[in-house]
MIVODO-13205 format. One line per 10 residues: number of its first residue (from 1); their letters; for each residue x, z, y of C-alpha. Coordinates in pm, 1 decimal, padded with zeros to 6 digits, m for minus. Example, Ala and Ser with C-alpha at 12.3 -4.5 7.8 and 13.67 -1.06 7.14 Angstrom:
REM MIVODO-13205
1	as	01230.0,00780.0,m00450.0; 01367.0,00714.0,m00106.0
REM end
This chain:
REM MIVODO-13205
1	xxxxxxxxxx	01901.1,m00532.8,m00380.5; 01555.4,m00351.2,m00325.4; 01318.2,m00449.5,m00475.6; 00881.8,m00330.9,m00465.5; 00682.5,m00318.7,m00767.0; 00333.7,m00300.0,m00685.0; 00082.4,m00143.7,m01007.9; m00268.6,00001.3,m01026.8; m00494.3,m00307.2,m00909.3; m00756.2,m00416.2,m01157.6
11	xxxxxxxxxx	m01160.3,m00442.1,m01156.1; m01375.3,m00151.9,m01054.1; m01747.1,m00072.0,m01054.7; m01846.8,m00031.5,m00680.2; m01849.5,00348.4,m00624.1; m01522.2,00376.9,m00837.5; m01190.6,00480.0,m00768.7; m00827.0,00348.9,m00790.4; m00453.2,00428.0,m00679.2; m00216.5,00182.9,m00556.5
21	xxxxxxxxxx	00164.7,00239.8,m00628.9; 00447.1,00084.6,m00456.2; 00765.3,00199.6,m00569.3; 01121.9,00102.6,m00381.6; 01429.5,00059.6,m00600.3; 01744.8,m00028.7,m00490.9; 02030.5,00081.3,m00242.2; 01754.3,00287.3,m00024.2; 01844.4,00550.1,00239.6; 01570.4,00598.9,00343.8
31	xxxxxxxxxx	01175.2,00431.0,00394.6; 01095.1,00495.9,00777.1; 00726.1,00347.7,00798.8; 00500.9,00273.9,00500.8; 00199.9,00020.6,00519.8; m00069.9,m00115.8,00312.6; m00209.1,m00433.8,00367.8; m00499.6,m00656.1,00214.2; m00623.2,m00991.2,00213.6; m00905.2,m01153.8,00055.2
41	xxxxxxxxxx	m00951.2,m01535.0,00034.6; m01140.7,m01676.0,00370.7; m01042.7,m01376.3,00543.0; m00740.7,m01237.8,00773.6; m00444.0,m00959.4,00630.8; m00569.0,m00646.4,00785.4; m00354.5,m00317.6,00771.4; m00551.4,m00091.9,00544.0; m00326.1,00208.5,00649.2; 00039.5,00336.2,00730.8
51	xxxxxxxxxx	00178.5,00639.9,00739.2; 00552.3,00740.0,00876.0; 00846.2,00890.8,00719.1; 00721.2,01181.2,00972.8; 00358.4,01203.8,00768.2; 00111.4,01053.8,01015.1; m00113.9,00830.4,00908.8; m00346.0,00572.3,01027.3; m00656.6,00398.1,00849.0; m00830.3,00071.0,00938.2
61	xxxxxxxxxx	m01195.2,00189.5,01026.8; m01322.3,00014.5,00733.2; m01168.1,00241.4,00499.2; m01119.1,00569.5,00700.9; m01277.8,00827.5,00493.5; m01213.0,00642.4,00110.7; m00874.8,00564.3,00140.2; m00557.6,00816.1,00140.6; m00190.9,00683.9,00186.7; 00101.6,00895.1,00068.5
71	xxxxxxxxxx	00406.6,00926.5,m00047.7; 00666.5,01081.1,m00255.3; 00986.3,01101.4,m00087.2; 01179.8,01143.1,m00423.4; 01064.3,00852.6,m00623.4; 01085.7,00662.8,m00333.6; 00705.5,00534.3,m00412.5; 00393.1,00518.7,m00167.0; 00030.9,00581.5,m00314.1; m00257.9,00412.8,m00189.0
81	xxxxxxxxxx	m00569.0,00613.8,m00319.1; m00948.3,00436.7,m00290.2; m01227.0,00580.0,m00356.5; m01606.5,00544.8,m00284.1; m01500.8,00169.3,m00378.3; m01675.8,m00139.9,m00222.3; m01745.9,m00496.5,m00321.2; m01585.4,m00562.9,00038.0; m01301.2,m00406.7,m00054.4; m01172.2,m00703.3,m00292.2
91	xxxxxxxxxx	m00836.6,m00815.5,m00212.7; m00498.2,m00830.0,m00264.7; m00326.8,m00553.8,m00133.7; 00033.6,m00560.4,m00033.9; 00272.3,m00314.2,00024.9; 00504.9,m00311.8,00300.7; 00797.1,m00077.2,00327.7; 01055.5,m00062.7,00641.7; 01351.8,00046.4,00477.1; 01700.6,00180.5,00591.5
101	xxxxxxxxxx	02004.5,00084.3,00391.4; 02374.6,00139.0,00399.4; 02548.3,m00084.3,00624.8; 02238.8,m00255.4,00636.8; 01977.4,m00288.9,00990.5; 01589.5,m00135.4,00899.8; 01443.5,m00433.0,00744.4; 01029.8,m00498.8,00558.7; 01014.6,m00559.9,00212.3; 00676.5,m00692.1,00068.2
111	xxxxxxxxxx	00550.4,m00614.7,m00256.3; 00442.2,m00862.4,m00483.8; 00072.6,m00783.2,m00406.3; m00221.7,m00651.7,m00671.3; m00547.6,m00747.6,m00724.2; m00843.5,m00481.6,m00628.7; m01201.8,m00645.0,m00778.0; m01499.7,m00443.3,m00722.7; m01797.4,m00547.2,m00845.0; m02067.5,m00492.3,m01084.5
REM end
C-alpha cells in the first residue's frame, strides 16, 4: 500500500547541481528515519545521508558540504539536494524511508532508484 517514487536523476556537467525527490504515498502515519543511498557499478551502497523525523542529519564524508537532505512533512516527500557535482558522484541513488503505518510494525520501503551521471 505505500509506495516511493523516486524523480530528479539525469546527467549533469561536473560542478552542477540536482535535487532528488522521494515521495511516500499510501496509508502513512508517519516516516520516522529518512535515508539516501547510492551505488555505482564495481562499487559498494554507501549511505549518502539520513536525517530523522526529529531533523538531524548525517552526511557520508564524501558529500558533507554538497549535499542537503530534507524533508517536507506534509507531502510526505524527502529532498536530496547536490551540488558542487562530481564525476564520482555517478550512481544510482535510492531512497529509503522507515515508515509507521496503522496496525502495521515500522517497516523500509526502497525507492525504485534514479540515475545521477556527471560528466562532461
Amino acid at each position: 500500500q505505500v509506495q516511493l517514487v523516486e524523480s530528479g536523476g539525469g546527467l549533469v556537467q561536473p560542478g552542477g547541481s540536482l535535487t532528488l525527490s522521494c515521495a511516500a504515498s499510501g496509508d502513512i502515519l508517519s516516516i520516522s528515519f529518512m535515508t539516501w543511498y547510492r551505488q555505482a557499478p564495481g562499487n559498494q551502497r554507501e549511505v549518502v545521508a539520513s536525517l530523522s523525523n526529529g531533523g538531524s542529519s548525517n552526511y557520508a564524508d564524501s558529500v558533507k558540504g554538497r549535499f542537503t537532505i530534507s524533508r517536507d512533512i506534509s507531502k510526505n516527500t524527502v529532498y536530496l539536494q547536490m551540488n558542487s557535482l562530481k564525476p564520482e558522484d555517478t550512481a544510482v541513488y535510492y531512497c529509503n524511508l522507515l515508515i509507521r503505518r496503522r496496525d502495521y510494525d515500522l517497516q523500509n520501503y526502497w525507492g525504485q532508484g534514479t540515475q545521477v551521471t556527471v560528466s562532461s
